[in-house]
Steps between C-alpha positions, in 0.01 A plus 500: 500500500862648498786327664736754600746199624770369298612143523608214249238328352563088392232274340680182543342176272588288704478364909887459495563830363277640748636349789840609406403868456335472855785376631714765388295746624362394815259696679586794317269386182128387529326282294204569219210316428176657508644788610204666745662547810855601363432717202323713797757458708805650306253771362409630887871463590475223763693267272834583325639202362818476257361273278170354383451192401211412286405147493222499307758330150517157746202284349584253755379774730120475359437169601192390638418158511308226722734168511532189738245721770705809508446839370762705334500865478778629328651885588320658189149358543262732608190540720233509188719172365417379818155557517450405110636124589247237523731269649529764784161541558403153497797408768568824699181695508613672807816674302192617232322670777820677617655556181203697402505729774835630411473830410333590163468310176771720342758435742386102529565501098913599580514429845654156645490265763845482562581871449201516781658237723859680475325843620410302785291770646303388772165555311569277242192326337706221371651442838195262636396270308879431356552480914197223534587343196828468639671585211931549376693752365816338296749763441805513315877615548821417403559273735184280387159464536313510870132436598379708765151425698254815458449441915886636457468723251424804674731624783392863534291783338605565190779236541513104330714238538704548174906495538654793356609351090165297483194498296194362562427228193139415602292394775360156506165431666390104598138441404318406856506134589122538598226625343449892617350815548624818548424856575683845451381756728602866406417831683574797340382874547287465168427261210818529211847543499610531891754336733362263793381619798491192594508159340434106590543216263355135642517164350245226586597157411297119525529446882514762662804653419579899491752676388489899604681787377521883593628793294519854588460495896885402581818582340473211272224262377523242681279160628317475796659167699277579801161504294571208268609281806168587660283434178718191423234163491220676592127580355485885440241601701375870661685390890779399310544824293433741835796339610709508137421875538625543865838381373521753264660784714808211571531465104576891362623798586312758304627888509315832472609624157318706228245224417421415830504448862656214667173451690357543244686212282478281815094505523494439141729220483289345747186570268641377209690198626122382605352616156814310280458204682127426484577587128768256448313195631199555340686549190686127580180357519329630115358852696509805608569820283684474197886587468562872448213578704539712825430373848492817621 
């Protein structure tokens, strides 16, 4: 693939040198870690940065590590890294079932979680269960170090919280205070490497507590308040998923686009929401089908 686009190119061995280079150049350079979304960019022209900087030299940058019942993910760790963890598995099996959607095995080997999360497209697989998991992004400037809720994270399509001169040095997940099951819920227009159509993420924790995310039916991903209050203390039962589903339409904002209709979206969301849910609390209590397995 040729890059017709000239810019400086930095591999910095260090955060602090890092930071310093991004805060000398601002907006005007973009940051490289696995490198799937802007190597593509700058070679169709829709980005033209004036420098690059590579931050794949910054071990610190590779860590992944379970510790006091948090999860770190460093910048550099990637979707198959993911996926590959048992400690992961074991603690966040919801993030396995979306992580493994992403894409195609190829890109999951280079691709990363927070090079996904900085895209911030609104089809993001990563985007729901780091939503119910209710994880943080920490980022870095030269001012100092912030920690920035995920529920915060995105502000628009395409668009994160990030201040311009900061980098993101991980994202830091709590392990559930309950014991829980989850379920990912992807629709695409075929099985292997496609963008959402439409995508819900649900947590089911000891006592009846939900958490519910959406991704690719609004201009962010985003949780659903109005659904979650509803489920909150309360036996999942058909009546009470009829009238989960009804809320739907009050949740997301799906578009017509390429992929699909909004209607289209809508009805499915409803579908799905129903499908993910009966998954996740079967899965809670030792049943249902296993993790990585479709509901629909």
């Amino acid at each position: 693939m040729a890059i017709a686009h000239e810019f400086e190119y930095f591999k910095p061995e260090s955060l602090e040198e890092a930071v310093k280079l991004k805060a000398r150049y601002g907006d005007r350079a973009r940051l490289l870690a696995g490198g799937t979304d802007l190597i593509v960019k700058i070679n169709d022209e829709l980005e033209s940065p004036e420098a690059v900087i590579d931050l794949k030299g910054i071990k610190e940058m590779k860590r992944l590590e379970f510790k006091d019942g948090r999860l770190f993910i460093g910048p550099l760790v990637t979707f198959s890294e993911l996926i590959d963890s048992p400690e992961v598995r074991e603690k966040f099996p919801l993030f396995i079932e979306a992580a493994e959607t992403v894409a195609s095995g190829s890109i999951r080997n280079r691709a990363t979680l927070v090079g996904n999360i900085c895209s911030a497209v609104p089809s993001l697989d990563s985007g729901t269960p780091l939503l119910t998991y209710e994880a943080e992004v920490i980022a870095r400037g030269e001012d100092g170090e912030r920690t920035i809720p995920i529920a915060e994270w995105f502000v628009g399509p395409k668009k994160n919280a990030l201040k311009e001169g900061e980098i993101v040095v991980g994202v830091s997940i709590p392990e559930p205070p309950k014991k829980h099951g989850g379920c990912y819920v992807k629709l695409g227009r075929y099985r292997g490497e496609d963008l959402a159509q439409v995508g819900v993420g649900i947590l089911a924790l000891e006592g009846n507590e939900y958490r519910v995310a959406f991704c690719a039916v609004g201009p962010i991903a985003s949780r659903a308040d109005k659904i979650e209050k509803l489920l909150q203390g309360k036996k999942l039962d058909n009546g009470l998923i009829e009238e989960a589903i009804k809320l739907v339409p009050e949740e997301i904002a799906p578009i017509d686009d390429i992929r699909a209709t909004g209607e289209y979206r809508m009805h499915m969301a409803g579908v799905m929401l129903g499908r993910g849910l009966r998954a996740a609390v079967a899965r809670l209590n030792g049943q249902g089908p296993e993790y990585g397995i479709s509901v629909i």
